[in-house]
PQR file of N, CA, C, O and H, with PARSE charges and radii, in Angstrom:
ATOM      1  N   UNK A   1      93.481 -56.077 149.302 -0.4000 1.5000
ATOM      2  CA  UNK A   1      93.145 -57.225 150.112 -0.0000 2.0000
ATOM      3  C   UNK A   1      94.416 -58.041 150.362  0.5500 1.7000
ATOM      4  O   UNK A   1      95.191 -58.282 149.437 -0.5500 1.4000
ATOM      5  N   UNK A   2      94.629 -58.467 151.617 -0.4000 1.5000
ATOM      6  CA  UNK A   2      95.621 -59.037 152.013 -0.0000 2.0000
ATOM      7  C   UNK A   2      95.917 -60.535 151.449  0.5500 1.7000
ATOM      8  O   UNK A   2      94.900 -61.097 151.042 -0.5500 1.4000
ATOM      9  H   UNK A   2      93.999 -58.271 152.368  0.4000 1.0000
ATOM     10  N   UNK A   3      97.008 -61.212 151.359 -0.4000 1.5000
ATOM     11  CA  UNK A   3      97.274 -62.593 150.544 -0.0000 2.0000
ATOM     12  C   UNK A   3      96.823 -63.397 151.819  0.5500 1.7000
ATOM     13  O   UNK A   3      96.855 -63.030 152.993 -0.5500 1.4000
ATOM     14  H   UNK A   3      97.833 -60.755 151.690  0.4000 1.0000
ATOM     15  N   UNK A   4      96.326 -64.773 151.200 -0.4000 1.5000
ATOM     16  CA  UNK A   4      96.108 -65.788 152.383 -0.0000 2.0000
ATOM     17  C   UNK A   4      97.621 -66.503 152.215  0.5500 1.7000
ATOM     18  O   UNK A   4      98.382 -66.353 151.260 -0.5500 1.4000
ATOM     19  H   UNK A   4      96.300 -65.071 150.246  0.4000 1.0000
ATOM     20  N   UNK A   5      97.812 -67.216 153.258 -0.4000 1.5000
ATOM     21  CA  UNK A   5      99.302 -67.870 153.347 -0.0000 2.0000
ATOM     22  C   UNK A   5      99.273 -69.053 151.763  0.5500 1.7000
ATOM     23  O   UNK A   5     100.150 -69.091 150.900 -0.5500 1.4000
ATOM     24  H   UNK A   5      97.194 -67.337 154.034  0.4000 1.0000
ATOM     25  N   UNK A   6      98.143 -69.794 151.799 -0.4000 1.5000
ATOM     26  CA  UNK A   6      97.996 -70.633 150.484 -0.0000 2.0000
ATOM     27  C   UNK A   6      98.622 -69.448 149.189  0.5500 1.7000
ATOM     28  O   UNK A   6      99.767 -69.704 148.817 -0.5500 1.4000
ATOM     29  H   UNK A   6      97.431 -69.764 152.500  0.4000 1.0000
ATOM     30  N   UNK A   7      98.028 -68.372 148.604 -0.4000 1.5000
ATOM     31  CA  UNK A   7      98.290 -67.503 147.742 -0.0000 2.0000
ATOM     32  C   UNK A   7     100.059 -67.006 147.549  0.5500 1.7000
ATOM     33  O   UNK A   7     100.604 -66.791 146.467 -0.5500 1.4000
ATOM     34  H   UNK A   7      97.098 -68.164 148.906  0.4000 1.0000
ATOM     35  N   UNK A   8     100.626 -66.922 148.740 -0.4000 1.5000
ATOM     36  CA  UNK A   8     101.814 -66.352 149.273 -0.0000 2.0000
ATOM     37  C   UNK A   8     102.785 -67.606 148.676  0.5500 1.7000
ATOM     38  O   UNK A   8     103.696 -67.500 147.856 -0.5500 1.4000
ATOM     39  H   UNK A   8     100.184 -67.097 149.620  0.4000 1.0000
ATOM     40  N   UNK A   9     102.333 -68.735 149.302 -0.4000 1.5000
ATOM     41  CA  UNK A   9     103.518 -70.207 148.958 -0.0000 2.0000
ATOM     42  C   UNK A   9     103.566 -69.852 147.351  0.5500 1.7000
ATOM     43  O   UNK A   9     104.600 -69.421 146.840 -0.5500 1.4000
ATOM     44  H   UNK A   9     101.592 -68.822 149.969  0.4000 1.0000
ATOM     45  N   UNK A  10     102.271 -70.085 146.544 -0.4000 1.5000
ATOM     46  CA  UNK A  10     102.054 -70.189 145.539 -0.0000 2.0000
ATOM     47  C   UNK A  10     102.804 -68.633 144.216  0.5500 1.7000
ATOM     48  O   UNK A  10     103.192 -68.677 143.049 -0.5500 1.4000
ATOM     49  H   UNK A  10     101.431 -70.434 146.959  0.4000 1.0000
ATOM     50  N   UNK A  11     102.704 -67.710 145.037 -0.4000 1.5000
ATOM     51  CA  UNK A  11     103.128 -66.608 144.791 -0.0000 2.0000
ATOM     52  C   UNK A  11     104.744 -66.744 144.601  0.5500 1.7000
ATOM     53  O   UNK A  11     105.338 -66.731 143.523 -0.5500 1.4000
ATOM     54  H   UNK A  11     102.389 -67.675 145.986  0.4000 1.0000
ATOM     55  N   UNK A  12     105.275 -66.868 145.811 -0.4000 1.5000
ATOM     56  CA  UNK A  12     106.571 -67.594 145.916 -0.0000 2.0000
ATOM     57  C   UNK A  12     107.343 -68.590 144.522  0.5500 1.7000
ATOM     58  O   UNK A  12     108.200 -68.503 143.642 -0.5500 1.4000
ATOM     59  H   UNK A  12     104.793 -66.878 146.687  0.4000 1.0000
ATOM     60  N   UNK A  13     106.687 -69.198 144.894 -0.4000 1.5000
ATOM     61  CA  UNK A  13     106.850 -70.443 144.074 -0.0000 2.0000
ATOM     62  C   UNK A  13     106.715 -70.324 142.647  0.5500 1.7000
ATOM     63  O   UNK A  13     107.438 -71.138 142.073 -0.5500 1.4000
ATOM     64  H   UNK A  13     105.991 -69.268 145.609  0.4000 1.0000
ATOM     65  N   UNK A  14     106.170 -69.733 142.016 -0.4000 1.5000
ATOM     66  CA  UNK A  14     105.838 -68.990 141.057 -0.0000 2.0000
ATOM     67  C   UNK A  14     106.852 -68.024 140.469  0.5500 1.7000
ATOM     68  O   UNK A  14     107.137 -68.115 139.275 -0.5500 1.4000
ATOM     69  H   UNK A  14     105.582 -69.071 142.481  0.4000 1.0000
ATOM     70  N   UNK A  15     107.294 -67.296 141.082 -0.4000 1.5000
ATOM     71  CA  UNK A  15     108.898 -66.376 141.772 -0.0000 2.0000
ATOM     72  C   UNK A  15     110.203 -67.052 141.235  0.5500 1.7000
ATOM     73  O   UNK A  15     110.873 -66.780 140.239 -0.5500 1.4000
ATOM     74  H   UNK A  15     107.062 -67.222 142.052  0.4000 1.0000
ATOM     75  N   UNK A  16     110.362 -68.012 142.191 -0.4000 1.5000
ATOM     76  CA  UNK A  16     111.508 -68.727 141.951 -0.0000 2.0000
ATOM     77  C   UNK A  16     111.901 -69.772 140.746  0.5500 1.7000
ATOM     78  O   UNK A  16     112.957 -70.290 140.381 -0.5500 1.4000
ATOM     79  H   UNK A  16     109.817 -68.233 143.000  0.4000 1.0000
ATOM     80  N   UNK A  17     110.123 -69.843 140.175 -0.4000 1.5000
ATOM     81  CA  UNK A  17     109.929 -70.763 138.708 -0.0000 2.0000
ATOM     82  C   UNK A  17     110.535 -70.071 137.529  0.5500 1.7000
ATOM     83  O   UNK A  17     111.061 -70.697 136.609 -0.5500 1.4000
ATOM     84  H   UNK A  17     109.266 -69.423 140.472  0.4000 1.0000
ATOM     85  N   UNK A  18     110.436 -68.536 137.581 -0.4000 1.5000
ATOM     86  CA  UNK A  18     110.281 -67.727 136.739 -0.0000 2.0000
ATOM     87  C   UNK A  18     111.259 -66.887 136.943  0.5500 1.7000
ATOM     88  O   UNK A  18     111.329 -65.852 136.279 -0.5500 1.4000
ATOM     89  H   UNK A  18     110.009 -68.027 138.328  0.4000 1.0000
ATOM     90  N   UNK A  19     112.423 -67.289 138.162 -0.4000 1.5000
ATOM     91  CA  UNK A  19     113.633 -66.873 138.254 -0.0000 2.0000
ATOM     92  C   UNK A  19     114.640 -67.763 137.347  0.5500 1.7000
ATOM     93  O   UNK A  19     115.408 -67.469 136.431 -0.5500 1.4000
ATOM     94  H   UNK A  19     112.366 -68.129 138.701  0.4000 1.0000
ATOM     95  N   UNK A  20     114.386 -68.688 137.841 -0.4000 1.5000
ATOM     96  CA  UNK A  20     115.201 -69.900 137.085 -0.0000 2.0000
ATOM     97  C   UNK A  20     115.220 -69.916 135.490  0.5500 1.7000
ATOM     98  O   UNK A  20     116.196 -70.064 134.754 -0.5500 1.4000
ATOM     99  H   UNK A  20     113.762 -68.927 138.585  0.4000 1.0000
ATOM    100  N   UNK A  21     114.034 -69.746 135.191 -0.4000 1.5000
ATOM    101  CA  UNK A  21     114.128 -69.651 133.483 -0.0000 2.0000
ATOM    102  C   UNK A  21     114.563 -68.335 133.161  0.5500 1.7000
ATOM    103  O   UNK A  21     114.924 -68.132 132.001 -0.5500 1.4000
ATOM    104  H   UNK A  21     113.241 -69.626 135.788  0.4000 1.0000
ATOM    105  N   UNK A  22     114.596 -67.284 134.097 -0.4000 1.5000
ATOM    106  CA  UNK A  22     115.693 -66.183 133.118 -0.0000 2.0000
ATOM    107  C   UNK A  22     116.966 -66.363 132.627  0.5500 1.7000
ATOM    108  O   UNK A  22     117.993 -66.737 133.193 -0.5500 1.4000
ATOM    109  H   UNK A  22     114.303 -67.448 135.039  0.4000 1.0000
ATOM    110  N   UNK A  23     116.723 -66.008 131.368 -0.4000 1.5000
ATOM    111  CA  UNK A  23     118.158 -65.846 131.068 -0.0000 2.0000
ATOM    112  C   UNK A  23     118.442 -67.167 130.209  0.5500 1.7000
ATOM    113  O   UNK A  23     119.604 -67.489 129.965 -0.5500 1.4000
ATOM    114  H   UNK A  23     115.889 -65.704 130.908  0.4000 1.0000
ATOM    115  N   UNK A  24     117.338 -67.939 129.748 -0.4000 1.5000
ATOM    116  CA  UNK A  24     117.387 -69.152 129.093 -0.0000 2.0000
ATOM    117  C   UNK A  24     116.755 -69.598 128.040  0.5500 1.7000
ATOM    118  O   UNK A  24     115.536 -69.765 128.080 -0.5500 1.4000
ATOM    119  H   UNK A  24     116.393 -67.677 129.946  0.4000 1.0000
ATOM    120  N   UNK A  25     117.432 -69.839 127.017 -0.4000 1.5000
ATOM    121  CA  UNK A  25     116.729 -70.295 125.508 -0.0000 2.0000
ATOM    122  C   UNK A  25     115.114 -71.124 125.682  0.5500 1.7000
ATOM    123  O   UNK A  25     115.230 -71.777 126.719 -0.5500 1.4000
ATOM    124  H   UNK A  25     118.423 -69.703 126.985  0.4000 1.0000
ATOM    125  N   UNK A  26     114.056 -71.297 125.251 -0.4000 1.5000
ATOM    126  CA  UNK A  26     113.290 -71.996 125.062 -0.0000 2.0000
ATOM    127  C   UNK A  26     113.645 -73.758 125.110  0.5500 1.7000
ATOM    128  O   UNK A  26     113.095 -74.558 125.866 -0.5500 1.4000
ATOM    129  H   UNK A  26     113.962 -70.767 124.409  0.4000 1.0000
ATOM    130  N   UNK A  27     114.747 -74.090 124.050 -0.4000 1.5000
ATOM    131  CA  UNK A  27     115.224 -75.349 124.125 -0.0000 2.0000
ATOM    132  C   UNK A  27     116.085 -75.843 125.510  0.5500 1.7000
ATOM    133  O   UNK A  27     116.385 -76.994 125.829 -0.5500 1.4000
ATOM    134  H   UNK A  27     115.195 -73.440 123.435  0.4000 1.0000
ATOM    135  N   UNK A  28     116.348 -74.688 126.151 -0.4000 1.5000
ATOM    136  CA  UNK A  28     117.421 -75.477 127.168 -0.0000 2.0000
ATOM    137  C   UNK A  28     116.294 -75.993 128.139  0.5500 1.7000
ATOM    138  O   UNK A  28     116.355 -77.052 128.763 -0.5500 1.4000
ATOM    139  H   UNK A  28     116.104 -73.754 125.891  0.4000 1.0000
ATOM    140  N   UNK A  29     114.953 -74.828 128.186 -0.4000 1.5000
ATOM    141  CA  UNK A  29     113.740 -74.885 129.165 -0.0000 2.0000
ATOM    142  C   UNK A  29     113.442 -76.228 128.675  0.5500 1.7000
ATOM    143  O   UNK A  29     113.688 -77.136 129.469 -0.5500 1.4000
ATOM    144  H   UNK A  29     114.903 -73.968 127.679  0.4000 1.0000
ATOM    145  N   UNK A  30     112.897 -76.592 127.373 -0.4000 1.5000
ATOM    146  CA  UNK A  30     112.159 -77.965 126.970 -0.0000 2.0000
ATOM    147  C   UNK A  30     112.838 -78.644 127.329  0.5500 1.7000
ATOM    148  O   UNK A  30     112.293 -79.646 127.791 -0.5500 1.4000
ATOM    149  H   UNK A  30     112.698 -75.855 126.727  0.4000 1.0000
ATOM    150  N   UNK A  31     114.345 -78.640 127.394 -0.4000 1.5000
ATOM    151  CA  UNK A  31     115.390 -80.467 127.497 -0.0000 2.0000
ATOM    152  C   UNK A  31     114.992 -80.588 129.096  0.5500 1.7000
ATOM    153  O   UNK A  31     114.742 -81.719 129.513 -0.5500 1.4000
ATOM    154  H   UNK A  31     114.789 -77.826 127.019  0.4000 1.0000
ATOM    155  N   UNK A  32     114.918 -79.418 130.052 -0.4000 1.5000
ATOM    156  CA  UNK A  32     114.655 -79.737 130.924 -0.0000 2.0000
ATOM    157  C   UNK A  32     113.414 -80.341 131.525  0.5500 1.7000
ATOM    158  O   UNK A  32     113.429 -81.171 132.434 -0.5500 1.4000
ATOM    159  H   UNK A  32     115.121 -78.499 129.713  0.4000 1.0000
ATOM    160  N   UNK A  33     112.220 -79.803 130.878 -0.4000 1.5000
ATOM    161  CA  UNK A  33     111.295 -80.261 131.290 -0.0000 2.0000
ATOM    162  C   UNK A  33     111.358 -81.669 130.067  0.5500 1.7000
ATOM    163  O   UNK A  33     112.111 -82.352 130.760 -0.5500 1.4000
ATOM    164  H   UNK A  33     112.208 -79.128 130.140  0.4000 1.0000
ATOM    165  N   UNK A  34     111.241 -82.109 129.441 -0.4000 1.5000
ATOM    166  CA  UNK A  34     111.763 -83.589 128.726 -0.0000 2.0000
ATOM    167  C   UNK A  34     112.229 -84.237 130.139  0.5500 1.7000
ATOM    168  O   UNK A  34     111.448 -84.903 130.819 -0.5500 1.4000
ATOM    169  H   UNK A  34     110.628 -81.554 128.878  0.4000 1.0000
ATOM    170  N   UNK A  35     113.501 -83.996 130.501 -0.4000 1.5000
ATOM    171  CA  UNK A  35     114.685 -85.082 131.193 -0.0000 2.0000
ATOM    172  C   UNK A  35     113.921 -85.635 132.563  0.5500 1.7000
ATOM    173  O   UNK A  35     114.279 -86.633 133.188 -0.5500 1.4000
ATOM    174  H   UNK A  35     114.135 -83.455 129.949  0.4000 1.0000
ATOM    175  N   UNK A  36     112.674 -84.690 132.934 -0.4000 1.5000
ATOM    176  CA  UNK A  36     112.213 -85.376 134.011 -0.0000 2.0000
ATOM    177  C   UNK A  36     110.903 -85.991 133.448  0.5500 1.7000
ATOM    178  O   UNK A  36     109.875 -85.436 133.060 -0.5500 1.4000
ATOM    179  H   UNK A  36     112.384 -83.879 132.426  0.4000 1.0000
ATOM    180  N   UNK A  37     111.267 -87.384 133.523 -0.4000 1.5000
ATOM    181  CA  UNK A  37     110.338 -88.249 133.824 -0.0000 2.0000
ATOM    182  C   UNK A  37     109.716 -89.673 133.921  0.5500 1.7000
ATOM    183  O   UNK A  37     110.541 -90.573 133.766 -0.5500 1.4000
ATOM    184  H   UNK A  37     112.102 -87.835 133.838  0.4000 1.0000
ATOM    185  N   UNK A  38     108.653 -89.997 134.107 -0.4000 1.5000
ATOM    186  CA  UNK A  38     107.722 -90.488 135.109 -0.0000 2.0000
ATOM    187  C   UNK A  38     108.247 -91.726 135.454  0.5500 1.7000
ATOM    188  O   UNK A  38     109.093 -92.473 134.961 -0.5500 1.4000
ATOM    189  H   UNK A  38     107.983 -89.266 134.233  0.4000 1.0000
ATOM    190  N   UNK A  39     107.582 -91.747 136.356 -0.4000 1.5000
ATOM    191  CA  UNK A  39     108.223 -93.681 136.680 -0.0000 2.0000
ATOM    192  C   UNK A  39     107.265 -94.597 135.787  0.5500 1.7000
ATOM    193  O   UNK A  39     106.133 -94.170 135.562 -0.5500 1.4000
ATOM    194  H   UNK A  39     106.895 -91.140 136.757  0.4000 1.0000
ATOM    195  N   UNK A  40     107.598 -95.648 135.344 -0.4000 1.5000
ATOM    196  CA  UNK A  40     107.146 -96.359 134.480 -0.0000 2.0000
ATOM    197  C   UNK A  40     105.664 -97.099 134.947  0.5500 1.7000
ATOM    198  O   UNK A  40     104.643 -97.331 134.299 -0.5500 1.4000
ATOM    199  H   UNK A  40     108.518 -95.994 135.527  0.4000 1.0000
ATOM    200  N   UNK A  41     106.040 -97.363 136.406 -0.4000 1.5000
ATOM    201  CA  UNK A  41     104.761 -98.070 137.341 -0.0000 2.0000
ATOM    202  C   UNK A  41     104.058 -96.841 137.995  0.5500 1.7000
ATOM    203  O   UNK A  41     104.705 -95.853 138.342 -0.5500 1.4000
ATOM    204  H   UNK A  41     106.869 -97.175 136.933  0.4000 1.0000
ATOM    205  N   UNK A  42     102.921 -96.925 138.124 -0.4000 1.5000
ATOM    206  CA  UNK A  42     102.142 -95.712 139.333 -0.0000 2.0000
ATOM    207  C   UNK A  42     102.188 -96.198 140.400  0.5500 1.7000
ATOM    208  O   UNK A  42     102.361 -97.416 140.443 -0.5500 1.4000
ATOM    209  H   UNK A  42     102.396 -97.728 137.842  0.4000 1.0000
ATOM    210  N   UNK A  43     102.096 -95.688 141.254 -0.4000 1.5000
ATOM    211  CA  UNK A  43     102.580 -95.577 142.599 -0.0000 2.0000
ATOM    212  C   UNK A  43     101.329 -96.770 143.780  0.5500 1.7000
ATOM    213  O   UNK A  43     101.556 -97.468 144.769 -0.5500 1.4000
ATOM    214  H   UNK A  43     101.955 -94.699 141.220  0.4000 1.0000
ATOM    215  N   UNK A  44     100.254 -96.511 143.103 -0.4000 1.5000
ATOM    216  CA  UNK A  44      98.836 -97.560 142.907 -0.0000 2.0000
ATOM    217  C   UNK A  44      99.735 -98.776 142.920  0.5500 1.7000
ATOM    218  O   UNK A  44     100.121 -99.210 144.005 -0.5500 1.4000
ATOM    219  H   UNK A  44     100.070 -95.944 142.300  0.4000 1.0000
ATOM    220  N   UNK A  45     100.129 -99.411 141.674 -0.4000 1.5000
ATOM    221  CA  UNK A  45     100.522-100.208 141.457 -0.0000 2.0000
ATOM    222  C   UNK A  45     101.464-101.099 142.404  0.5500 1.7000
ATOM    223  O   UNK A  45     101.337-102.253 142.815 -0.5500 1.4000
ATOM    224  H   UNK A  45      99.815 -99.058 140.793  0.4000 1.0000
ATOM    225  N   UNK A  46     102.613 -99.973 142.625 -0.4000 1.5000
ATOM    226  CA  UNK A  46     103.609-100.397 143.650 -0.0000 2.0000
ATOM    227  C   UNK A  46     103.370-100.590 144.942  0.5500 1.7000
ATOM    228  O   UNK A  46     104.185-101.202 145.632 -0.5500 1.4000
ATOM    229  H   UNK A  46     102.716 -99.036 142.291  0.4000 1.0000
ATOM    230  N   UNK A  47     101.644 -99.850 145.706 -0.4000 1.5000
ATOM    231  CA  UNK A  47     101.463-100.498 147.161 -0.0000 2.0000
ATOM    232  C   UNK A  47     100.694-101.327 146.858  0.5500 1.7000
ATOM    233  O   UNK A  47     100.188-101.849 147.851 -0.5500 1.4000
ATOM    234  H   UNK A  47     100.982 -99.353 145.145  0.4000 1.0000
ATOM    235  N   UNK A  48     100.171-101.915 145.447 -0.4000 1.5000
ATOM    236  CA  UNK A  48      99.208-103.331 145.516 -0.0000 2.0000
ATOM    237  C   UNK A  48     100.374-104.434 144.991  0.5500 1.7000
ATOM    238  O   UNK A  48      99.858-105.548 144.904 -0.5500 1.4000
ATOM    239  H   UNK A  48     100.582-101.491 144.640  0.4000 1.0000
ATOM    240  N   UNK A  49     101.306-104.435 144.748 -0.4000 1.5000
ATOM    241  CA  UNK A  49     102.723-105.277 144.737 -0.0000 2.0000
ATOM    242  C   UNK A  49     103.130-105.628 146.211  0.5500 1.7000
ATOM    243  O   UNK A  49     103.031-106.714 146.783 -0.5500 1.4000
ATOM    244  H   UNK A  49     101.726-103.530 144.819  0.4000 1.0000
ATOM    245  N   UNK A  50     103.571-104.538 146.638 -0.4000 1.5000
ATOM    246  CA  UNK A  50     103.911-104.830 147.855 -0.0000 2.0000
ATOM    247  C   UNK A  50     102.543-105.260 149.206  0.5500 1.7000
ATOM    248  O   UNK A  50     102.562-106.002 150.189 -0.5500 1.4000
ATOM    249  H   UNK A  50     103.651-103.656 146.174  0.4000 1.0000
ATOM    250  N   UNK A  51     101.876-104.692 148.823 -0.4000 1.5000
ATOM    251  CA  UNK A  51     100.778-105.238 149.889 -0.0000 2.0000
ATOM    252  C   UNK A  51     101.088-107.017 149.516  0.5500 1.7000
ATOM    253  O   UNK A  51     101.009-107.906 150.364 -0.5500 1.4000
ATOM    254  H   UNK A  51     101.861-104.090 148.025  0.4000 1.0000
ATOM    255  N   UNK A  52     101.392-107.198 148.270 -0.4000 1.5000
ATOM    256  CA  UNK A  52     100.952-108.710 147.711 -0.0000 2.0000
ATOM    257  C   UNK A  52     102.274-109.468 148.046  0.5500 1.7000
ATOM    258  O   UNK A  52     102.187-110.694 147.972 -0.5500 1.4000
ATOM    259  H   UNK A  52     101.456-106.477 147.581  0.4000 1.0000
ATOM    260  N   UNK A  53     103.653-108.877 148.453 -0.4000 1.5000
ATOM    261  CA  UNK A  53     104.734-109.497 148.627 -0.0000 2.0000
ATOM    262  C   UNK A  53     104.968-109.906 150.209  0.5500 1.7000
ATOM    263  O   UNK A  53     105.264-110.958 150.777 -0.5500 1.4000
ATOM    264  H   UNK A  53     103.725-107.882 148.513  0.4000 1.0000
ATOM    265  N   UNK A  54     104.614-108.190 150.760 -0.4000 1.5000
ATOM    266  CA  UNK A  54     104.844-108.471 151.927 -0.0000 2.0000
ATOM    267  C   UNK A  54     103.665-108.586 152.964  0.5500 1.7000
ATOM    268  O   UNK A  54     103.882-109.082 154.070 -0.5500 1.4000
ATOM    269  H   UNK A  54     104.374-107.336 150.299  0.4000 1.0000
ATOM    270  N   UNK A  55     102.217-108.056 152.552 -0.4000 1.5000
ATOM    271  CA  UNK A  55     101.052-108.677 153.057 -0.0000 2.0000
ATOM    272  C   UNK A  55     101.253-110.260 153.326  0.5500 1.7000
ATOM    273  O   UNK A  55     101.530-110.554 154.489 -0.5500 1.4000
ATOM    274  H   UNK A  55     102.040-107.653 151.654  0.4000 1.0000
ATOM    275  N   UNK A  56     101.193-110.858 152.795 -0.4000 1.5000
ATOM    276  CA  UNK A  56     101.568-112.330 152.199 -0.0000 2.0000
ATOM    277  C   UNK A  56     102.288-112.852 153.457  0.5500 1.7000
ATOM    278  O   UNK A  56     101.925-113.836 154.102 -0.5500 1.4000
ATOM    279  H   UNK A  56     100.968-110.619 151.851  0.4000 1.0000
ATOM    280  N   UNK A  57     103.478-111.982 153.757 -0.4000 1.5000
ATOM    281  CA  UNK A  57     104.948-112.383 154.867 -0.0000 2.0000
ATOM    282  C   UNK A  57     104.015-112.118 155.990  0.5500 1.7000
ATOM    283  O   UNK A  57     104.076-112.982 156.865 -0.5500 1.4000
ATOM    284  H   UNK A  57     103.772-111.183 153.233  0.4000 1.0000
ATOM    285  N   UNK A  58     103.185-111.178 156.199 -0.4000 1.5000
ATOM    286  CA  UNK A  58     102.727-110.758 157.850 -0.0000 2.0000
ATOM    287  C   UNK A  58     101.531-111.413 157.959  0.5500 1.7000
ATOM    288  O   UNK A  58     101.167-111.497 159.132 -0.5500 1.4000
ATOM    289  H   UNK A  58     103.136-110.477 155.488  0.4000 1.0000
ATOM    290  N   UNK A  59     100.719-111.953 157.091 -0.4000 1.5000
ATOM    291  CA  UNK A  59      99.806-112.725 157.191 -0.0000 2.0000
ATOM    292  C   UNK A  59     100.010-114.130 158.048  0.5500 1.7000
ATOM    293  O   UNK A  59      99.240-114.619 158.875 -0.5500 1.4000
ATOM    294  H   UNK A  59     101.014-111.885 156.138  0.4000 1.0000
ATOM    295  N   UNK A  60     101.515-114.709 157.508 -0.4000 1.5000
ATOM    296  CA  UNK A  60     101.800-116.399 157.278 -0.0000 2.0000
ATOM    297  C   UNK A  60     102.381-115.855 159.252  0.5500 1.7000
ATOM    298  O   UNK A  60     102.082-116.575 160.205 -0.5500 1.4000
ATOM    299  H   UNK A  60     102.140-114.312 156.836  0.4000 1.0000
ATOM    300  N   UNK A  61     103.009-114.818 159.385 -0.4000 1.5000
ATOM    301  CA  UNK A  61     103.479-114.594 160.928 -0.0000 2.0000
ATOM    302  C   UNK A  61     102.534-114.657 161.901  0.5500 1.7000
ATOM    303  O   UNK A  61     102.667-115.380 162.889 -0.5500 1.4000
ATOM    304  H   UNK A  61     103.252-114.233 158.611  0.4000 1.0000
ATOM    305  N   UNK A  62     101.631-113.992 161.716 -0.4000 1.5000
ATOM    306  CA  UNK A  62     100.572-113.706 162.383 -0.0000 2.0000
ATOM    307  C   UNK A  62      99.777-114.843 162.239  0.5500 1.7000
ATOM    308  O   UNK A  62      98.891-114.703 163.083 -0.5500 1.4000
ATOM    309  H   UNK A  62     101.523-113.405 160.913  0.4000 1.0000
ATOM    310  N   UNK A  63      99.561-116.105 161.519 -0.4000 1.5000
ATOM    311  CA  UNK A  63      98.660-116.712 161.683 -0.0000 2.0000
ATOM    312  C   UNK A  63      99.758-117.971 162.370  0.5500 1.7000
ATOM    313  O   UNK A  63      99.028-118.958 162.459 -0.5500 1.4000
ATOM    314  H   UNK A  63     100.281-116.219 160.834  0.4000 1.0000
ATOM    315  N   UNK A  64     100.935-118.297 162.800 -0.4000 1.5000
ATOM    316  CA  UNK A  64     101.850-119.151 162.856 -0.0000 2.0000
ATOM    317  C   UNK A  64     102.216-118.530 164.357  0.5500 1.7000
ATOM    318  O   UNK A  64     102.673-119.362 165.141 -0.5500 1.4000
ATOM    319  H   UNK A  64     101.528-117.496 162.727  0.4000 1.0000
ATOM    320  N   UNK A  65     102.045-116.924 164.942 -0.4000 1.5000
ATOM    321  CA  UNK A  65     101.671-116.244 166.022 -0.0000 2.0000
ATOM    322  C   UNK A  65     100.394-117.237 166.703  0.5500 1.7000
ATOM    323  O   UNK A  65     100.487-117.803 167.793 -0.5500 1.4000
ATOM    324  H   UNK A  65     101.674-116.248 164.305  0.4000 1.0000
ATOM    325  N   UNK A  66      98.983-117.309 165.625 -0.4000 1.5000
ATOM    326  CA  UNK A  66      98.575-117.136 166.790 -0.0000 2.0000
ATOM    327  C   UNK A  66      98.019-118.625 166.832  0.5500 1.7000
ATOM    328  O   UNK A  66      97.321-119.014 167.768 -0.5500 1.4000
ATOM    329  H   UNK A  66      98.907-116.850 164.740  0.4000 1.0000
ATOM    330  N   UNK A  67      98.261-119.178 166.097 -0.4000 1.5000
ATOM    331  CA  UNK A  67      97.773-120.937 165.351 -0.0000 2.0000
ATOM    332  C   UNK A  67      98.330-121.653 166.313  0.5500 1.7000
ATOM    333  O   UNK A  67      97.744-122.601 166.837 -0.5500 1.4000
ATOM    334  H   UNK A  67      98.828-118.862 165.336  0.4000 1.0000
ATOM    335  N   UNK A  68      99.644-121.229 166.676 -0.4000 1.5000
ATOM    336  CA  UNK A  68     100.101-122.433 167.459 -0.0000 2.0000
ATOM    337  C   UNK A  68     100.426-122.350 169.018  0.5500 1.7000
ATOM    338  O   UNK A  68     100.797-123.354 169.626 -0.5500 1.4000
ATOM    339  H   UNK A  68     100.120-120.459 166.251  0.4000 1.0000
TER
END
């Protein structure tokens, strides 16, 4: 049975995961997967910040647009 294009990326990708770790100790694999990571805030967080910084700025324009 033929691959669907979804199967193929994934196939791929999979490939080049498992290219990269040849040829490499267990520990060099862990420091790497260790060294990446997460951002401290979720990403949630950071468009209800900014909705709240700069919502705030386009609100006061738009009502100073159309108020006067």
């Amino acid at each position: 049975q033929a691959q669907t294009p979804q199967q193929r990326r994934a196939n791929l990708k999979f490939a080049k995961e498992q290219e990269a770790r040849r040829g490499k100790s267990e520990d060099q694999i862990k420091k790497k997967a260790e060294k990446a990571q997460k951002s401290p805030i979720s990403p949630i967080w950071l468009g209800i910040l900014g909705f709240i910084v700069f919502g705030g700025l386009v609100f006061e324009v738009l009502s100073r647009f159309f108020l006067n």
